[in-house]
N, C-alpha and C positions, 0 to 999 in steps of 0.2 A: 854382137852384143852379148855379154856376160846375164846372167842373173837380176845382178846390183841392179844395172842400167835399166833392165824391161821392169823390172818391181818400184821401181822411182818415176818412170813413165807411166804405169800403170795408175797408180798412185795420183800426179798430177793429173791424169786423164781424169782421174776420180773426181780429186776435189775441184778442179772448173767443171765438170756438170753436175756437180753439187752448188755450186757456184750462181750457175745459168739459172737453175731450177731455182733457189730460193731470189734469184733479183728478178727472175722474167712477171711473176704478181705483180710485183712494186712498178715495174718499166710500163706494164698493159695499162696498169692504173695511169699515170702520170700521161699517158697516150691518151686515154678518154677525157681524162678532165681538159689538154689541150683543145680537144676536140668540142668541149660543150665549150669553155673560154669563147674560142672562134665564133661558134653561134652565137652566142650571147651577144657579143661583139658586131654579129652582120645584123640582128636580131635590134640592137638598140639603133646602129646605125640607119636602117631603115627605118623607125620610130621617129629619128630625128631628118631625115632626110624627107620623109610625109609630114613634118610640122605637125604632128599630133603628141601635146603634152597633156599627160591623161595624170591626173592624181591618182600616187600611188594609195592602197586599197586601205595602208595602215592608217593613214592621214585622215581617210571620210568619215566624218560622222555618221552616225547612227542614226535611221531615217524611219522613224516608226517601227522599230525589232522589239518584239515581246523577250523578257527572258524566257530561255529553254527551260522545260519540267521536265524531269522523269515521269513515265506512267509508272503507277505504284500496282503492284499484287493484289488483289481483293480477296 
C-alpha cells in the first residue's frame, strides 16, 4: 500500500468512529424508550387482564381540597 491508500483509510477509519460516536446517544435513546413502551404495554395489560378500571386522576373531582397558600415572611 502506497501513502494515498493508508491516509484514505485512515481517514474513513476516522469518519465511521465519528460516525458511531455521534448516532450511539440517539440509538441508546431509542432502546430505552422501547423498553419503557413494552412496560407500559405489560403494565396496562395486566390492568386490563384484573378487570380493574380505575378513573384516571385528571378526570376526579376535587373532593374537599383547600386551595394551597404560601407561608408569608413576617
Amino acid at each position: 500500500m502506497d501513502t494515498t491508500r493508508i491516509q484514505a483509510l485512515t481517514s474513513m477509519a476516522a469518519v465511521l468512529g465519528l460516525f458511531v460516536l455521534m448516532t450511539l446517544p440517539a440509538l441508546i435513546g431509542i432502546a430505552r424508550e422501547r423498553r419503557t413502551d413494552r412496560q407500559i404495554e405489560r403494565a396496562e395489560a395486566a390492568r386490563a387482564a384484573a378487570g380493574r378500571r380505575e378513573v384516571p386522576v385528571a378526570s376526579r373531582p376535587a373532593t374537599g381540597a383547600a386551595p394551597h397558600r404560601t407561608a408569608r415572611a413576617a
